[in-house]
KETOR-993419 format. One line per field, with one value per residue (C-alpha): residue in three letters; x, y, z. Coordinates in steps of 0.02 Angstrom, whole numbers, m for minus. Example, Ala and Ser with C-alpha at 12.3 -4.5 7.8 and 13.67 -1.06 7.14 Angstrom:
res = [ALA_SER]
px = [615_684]
py = [m225_m53]
pz = [390_357]
This chain:
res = [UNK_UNK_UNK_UNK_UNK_UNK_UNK_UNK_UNK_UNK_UNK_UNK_UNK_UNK_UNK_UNK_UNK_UNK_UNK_UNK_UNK_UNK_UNK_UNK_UNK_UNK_UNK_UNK_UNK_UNK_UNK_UNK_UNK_UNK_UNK_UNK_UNK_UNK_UNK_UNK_UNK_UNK_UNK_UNK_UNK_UNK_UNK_UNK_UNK_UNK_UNK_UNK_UNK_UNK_UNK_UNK_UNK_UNK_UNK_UNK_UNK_UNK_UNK_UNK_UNK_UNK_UNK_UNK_UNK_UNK_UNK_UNK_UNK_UNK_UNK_UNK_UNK_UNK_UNK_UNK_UNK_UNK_UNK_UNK_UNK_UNK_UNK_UNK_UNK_UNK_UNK_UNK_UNK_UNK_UNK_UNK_UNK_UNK_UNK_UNK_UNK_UNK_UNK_UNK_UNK_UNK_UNK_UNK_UNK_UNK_UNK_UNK_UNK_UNK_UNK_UNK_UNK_UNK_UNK_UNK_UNK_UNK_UNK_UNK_UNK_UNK_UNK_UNK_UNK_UNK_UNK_UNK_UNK_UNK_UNK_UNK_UNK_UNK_UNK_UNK_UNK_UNK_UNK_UNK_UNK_UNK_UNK_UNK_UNK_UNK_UNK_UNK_UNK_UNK_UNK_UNK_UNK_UNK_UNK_UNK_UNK_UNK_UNK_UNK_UNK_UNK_UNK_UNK_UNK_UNK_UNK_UNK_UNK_UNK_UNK_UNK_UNK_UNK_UNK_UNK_UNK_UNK_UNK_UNK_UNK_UNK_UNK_UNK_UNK_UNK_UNK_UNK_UNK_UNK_UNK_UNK_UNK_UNK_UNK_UNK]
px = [1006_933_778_615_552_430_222_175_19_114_241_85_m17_150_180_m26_15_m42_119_m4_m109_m245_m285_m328_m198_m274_m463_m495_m362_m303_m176_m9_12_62_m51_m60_m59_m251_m212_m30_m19_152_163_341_490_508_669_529_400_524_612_428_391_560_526_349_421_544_441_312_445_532_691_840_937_1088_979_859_997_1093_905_898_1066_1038_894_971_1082_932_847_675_614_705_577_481_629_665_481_498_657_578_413_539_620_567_492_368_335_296_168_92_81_m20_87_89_m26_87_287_356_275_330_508_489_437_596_698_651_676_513_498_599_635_634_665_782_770_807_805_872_732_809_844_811_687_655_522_475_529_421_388_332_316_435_338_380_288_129_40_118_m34_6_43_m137_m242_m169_m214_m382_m404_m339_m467_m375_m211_m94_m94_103_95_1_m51_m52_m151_m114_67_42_171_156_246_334_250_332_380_241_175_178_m12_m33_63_38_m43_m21_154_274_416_483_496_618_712_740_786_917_981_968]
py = [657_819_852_841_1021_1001_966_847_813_767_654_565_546_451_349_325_359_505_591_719_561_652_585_736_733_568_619_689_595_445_372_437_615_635_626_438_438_341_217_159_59_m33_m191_m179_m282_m327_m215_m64_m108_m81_58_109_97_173_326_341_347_449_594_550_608_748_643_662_499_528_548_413_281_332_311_157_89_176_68_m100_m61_m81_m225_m229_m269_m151_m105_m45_31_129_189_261_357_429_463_555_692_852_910_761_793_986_923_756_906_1009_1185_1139_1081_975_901_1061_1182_1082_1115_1287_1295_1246_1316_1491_1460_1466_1304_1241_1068_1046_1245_1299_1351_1223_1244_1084_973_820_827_658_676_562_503_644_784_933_1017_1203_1353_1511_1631_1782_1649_1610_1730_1676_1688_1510_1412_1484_1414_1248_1226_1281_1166_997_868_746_701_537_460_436_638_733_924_1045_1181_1329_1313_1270_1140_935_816_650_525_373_287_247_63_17_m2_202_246_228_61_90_76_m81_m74_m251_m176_m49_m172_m285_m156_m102_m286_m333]
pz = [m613_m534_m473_m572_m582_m728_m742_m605_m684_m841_m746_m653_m802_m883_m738_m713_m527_m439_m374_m261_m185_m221_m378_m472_m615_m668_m643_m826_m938_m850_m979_m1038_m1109_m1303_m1462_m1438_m1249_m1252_m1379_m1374_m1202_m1217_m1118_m986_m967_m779_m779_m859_m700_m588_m655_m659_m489_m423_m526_m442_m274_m324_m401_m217_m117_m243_m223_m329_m399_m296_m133_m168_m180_m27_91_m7_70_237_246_208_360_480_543_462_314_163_60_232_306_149_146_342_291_159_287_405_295_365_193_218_385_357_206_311_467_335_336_139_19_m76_m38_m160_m67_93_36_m17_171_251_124_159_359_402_524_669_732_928_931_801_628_508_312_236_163_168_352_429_613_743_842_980_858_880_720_694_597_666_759_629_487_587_497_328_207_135_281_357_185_205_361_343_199_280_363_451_484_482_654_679_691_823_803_941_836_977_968_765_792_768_842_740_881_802_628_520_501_317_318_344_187_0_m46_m215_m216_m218_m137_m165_m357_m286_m191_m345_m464_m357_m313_m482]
């Protein structure tokens, strides 16, 4: 399965999950879209929760299948606890880390970023979106995009920043200080779900 590319608002009002963690797609109509979207609330199978709650962080992190699954068994090949682990992969794609830095206003844009060359990791150009960073990368926007007309309104517009990043705003570059603790991401989302519809 490729990569969703339709309505997030629609996809977040069907999940009732706000795919933009900001929680505007569900402000105005929070139930599923479709004529009977308000009054036809169908209770799920435990296989429908947690194909549920795969599919929301799926669409989170702009994941295809194919990708998803493969961080999924990366992550069983570490030492902590899967669910977690799987969560701090995700956390350290560099289309993530461009969005949690706050050169983009959402993950999409994030990508659209990197795809068009306009950040660097530790230096050099980089334009895959699924590239995995480490701890101590330094992440920034190429010198011939600082004035990049996007990049400038996001940053204006962001407030505060996660704390596993840091943000040296002269250099417009941030820094991946360390993995995130599980407490700092999404609480609305249940990883254990994930792990059991995989194992199942």
């Amino acid at each position: 399965m490729s990569r969703y590319t339709g309505s997030t608002y629609r996809k977040s009002r069907r999940l009732g999950f706000s795919i933009l963690e900001s929680g505007k797609e569900l402000a105005r109509r929070p139930y599923a879209p479709g004529q009977h979207g308000n009054s036809r609330a169908k209770k799920l199978s435990d296989y429908g929760t947690q194909l549920q709650e795969k599919q929301k962080v799926r669409f989170l992190y702009g994941v295809n299948e194919k990708q998803f699954r493969k961080t999924f068994e990366e992550a069983g090949k570490l030492k902590g606890v899967h669910g977690e682990d799987f969560l701090k992969l995700l956390e350290s794609r560099l289309d993530n880390l461009v969005y949690r830095i706050g050169f983009a206003t959402t993950r999409k844009g994030a990508r659209q970023l990197v795809n068009h060359g306009h950040i660097t990791v530790n230096g050099k150009k980089v334009n895959i979106p699924s590239y995995r960073c480490k701890p101590g990368d330094v992440i920034a926007v190429k010198e011939q995009a600082k004035e990049h007309p996007a990049i400038k309104q996001s940053l204006e517009t962001i407030h505060n920043r996660v704390e596993f990043i840091t943000y040296d705003e002269a250099k417009m570059a941030g820094t991946y200080v360390r993995y995130p603790e599980r407490s700092e991401l999404n609480a609305d989302i249940n990883e254990s779900l994930i792990v059991e519809f995989y194992n199942r």
